[in-house]
N, C-alpha and C positions, 0 to 999 in steps of 0.2 A: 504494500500500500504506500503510496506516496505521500508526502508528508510535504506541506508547506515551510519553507523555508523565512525564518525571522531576521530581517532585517537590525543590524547595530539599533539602529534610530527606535524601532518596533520595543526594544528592551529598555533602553532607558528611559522611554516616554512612564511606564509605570513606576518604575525607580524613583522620576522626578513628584510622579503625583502621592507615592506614600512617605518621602521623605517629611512633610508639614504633620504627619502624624507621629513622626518621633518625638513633638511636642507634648504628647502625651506622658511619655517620664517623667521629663522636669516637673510636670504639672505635678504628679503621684507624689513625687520626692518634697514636694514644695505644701501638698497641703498637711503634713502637720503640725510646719512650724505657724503657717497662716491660720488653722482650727484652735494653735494653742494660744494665739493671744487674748481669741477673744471665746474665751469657757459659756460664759453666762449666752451671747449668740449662738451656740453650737447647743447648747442643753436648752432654749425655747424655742429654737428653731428645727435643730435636727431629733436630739436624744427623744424630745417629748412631741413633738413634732410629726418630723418625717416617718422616724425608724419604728415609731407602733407599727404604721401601716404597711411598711416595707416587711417587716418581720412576720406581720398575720400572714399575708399575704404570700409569703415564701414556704411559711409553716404548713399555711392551709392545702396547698397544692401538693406537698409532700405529705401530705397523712391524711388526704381526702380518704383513701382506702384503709386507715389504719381505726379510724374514728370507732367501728363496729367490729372487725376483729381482730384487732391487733392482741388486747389480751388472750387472746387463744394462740399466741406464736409463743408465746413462752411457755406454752406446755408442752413444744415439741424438743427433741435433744436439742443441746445448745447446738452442736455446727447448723443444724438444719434450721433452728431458730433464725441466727445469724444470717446466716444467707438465701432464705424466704426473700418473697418480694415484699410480705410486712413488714419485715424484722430487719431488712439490710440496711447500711448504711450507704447513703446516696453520695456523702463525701467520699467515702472510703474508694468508691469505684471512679469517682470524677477524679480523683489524684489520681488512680492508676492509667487514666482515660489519658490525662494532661501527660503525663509520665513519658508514658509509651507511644502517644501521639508525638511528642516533639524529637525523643528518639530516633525513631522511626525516620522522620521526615529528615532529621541532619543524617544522619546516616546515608538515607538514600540522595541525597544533594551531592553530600561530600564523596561517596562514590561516582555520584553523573560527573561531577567537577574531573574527579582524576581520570576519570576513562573517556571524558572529552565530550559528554555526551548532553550536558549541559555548562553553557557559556559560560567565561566569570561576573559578565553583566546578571546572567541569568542566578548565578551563588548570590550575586553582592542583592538581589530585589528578593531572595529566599531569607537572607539576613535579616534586612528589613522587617518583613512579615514578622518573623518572631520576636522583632524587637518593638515591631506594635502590638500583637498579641502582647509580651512582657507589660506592656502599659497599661493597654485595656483593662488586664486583668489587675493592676496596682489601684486604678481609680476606682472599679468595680468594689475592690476590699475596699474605700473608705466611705464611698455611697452607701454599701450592703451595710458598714457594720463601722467600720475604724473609727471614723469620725468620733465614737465614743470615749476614743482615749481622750480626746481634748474639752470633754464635762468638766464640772466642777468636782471636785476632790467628792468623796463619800462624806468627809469630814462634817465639810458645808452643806450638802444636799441635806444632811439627817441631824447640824444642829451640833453637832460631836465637838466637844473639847477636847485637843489633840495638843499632849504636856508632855514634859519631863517628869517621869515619875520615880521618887525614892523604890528599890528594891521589894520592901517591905510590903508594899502595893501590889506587884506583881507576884508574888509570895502569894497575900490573897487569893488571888483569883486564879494561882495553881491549884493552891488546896481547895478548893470552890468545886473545877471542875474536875479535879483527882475523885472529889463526892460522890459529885453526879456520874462516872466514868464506873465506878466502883457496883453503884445501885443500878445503875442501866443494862451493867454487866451481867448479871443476877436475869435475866430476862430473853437474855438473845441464845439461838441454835451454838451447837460444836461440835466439831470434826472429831473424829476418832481419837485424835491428839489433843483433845480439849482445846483447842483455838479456838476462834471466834471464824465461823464459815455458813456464807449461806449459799446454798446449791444452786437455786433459781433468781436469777441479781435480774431477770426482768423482769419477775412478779414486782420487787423491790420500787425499779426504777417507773414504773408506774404509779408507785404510791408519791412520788416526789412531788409532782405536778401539786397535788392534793396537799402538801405541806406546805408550798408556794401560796397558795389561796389561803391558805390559815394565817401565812404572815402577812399579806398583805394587807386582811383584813382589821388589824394591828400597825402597821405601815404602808398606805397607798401607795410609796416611795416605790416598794416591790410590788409592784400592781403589775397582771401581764398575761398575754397567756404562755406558761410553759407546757411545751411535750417530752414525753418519756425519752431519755438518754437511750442512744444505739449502742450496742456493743462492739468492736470492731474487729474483724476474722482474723488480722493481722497483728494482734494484742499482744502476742509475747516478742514481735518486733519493737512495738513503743516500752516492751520496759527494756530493751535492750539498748533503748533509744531516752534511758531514763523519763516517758512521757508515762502521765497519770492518765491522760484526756487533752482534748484536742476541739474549738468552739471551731465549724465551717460557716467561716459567711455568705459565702456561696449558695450553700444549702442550706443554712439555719440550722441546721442538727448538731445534739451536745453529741459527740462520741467519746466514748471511753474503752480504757484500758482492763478488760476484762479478766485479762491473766492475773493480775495483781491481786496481793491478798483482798480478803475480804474487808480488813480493820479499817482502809479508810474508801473501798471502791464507792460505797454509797455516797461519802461524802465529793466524793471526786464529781460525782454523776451530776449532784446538785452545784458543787464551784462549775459546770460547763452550762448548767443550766443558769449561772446567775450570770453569766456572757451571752446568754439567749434572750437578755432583759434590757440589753446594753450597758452593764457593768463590764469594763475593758479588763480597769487593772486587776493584775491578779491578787495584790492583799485585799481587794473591795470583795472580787469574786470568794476567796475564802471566808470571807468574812459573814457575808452574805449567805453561801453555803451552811455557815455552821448554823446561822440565825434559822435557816430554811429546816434544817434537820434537827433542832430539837423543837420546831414546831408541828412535827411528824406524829400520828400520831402511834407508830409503829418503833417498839422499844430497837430494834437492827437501825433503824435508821438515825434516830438519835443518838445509840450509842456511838456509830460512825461520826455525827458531827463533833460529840463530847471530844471525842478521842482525835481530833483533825484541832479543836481549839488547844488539848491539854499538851499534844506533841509540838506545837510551835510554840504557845508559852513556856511549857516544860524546857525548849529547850534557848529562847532568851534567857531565862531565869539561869539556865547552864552557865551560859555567856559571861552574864554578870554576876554570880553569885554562886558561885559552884556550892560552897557548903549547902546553900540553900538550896539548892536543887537535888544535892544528895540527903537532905531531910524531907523533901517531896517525892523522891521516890518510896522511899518508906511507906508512906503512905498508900501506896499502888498495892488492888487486890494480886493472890496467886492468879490469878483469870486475867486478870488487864498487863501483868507482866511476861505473862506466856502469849496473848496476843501480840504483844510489842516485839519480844525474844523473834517469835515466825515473821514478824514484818521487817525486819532485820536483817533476818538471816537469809530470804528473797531476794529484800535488793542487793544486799552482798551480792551474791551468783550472776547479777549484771552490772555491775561497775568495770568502766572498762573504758579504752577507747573510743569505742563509738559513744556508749555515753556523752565522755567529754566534747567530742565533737558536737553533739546536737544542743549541749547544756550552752555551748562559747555562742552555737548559731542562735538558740534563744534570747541569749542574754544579750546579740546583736540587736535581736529582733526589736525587743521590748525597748531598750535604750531607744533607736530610731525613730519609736512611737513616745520618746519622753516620759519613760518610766526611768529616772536617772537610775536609781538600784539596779536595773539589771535582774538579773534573776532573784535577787536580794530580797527584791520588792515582796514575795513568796510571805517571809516573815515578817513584814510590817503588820498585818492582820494584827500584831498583839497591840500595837498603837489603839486600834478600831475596838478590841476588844476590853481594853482598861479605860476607854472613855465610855462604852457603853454599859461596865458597870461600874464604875467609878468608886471601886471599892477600896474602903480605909481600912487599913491594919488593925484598926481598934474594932470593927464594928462586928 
């Protein structure tokens, strides 16, 4: 078959018309320093704004089929749950889609190029292409979702006195939720090994949504609609990849890391679902998580949030106050120290290289969106949490 022959002129004529789209970078790279000046504009215009409708609207489409049976997918085996058309994660396969799509396509260029079978006019407008795809998809993220990092603090939204506090404070509200960590414990399933394990984490992650409306109705602040957390087939990748969970704003879906123990999976399910509400940073979204989970009214899921507040202050308290933190472990049941021992001794088994590599890209990540800490930010939650209960050593 004969094949029409392209003209030099034929090649660069497109060249020249997707070069004005390479503007779309600068633009991605540019809107977070322009969202973070001005907070109060971004949180009446976009957070409360735009991104309700954006978010129903994204949800709605993706679980129009889930609405009536979706709780009947997690009564089937978990892989089979998983990878249903109810139960899959729609991110989980658009990354593999994006992946293997751009792959594929440099690959097969980068061969036409050396076997001559495609021009370098023709490489250099293939370039292109994916370097406006790269764009598209940057502005995409801050339309979908980003734009959230540049709200007002949690701090401000909710009123929060955010101090310097003496040791003795934090001290408090270890032994506080050591309490509640202890009593919760008394209530949840175990493993053969007496851990703390629950078999079916999607019965679970449906009851979250339902915890969400408990608090809101206590703080309109969390007002919204959440859906149940996906599981992700690829789950003993992200903890290899040290990841808990993972917010798509693409797809709106919380997904999580299902391999991971059980001690804090619930709570993980709810920090991806308080990213689903447009809470960006991560000490907001743990924070929020926890608040979400002990207003649950399912003793597994509380005890997840107790034990998600007590291991980040437990382990500031570490930081500054070793004695004191070694007189707060005392306090811990045989039950709540054999749960910690197995969560331990897990991520042990994946520390590693690849770890670090994903932990340095995260903490890329977050900085770029004006989280200065860096992955750090993780442990600020205990800020959020000694303001919210504002507890005195005396009381």
């Amino acid at each position: 078959m004969n094949t029409k022959e392209k003209s030099p002129e034929g090649i660069k004529k497109p060249i020249l018309v997707k070069l004005p789209f390479l503007l779309l970078i600068p633009l991605g790279l540019w809107f977070p320093s322009l969202a973070s000046r001005h907070p109060l504009t971004v949180e009446r215009l976009y957070s409360r704004g735009i991104y309700p409708y954006i978010s129903r609207a994204r949800s709605a489409s993706l679980s129009a089929v889930n609405l009536g049976i979706h709780p009947t997918v997690h009564q089937l085996p978990r892989p089979v749950a998983e990878a249903s058309l109810l139960g899959f994660s729609v991110a989980e396969f658009f990354v593999y889609f994006v992946i293997l799509g751009v792959l594929i396509a440099v690959m097969a260029n980068v061969v036409g190029l050396i076997r001559r079978k495609k021009s370098p006019a023709a490489f250099l407008s293939f370039l292109l292409s994916l370097a406006i795809f790269a764009g598209v998809m940057l502005n995409l993220f801050y339309i979908l979702w980003g734009f959230n990092y540049s709200r007002p603090t949690l701090y401000q939204l909710a009123g929060l006195e955010v101090k310097a506090r003496p040791d003795e404070e934090l001290q408090a509200l270890c032994h506080k939720l050591s309490a509640d960590a202890n009593e919760l414990r008394r209530s949840v399933p175990e493993d053969e090994n007496r851990v703390f394990h629950i078999a079916d984490y999607g019965k679970y992650f449906d009851k979250i949504p339902a915890a969400y409306e408990r608090l809101s109705q206590s703080n309109p602040l969390f007002a919204g609609r959440v859906y149940p957390a996906k599981g992700v087939m690829a789950s003993e990748g992200m903890s290899w990849a040290g990841i808990c969970g993972i917010f798509m704003p693409f797809t709106a879906e919380a997904n999580v890391n299902t391999h991971q123990p059980s001690l804090l999976l619930l709570s993980s399910a709810a920090h991806e679902n308080a990213h689903s509400l447009g809470f960006a940073r991560e000490d907001e979204a743990n924070f929020i998580a926890y608040l979400a989970c002990i207003s649950s009214e399912d003793p597994s899921i509380r005890y997840s949030g107790a034990m998600l507040a007590l291991i980040n202050c437990g382990n500031a308290l570490y930081k500054s106050a070793p004695d004191k933190a070694a007189a707060l472990r005392e306090t811990y049941s045989d039950a709540v120290l054999r749960d910690i021992a197995a969560y331990n001794q897990y991520w042990d088994r994946y520390e590693g290289q690849v770890e670090e590599a994903f932990d340095s890209i995260n903490d890329s990540y977050l900085k770029f969106n004006l989280q200065e800490n860096g992955v750090k930010s993780y442990g600020m939650m205990v800020d959020l949490m000694l303001a919210y209960y504002d507890i005195r050593p005396d009381q």
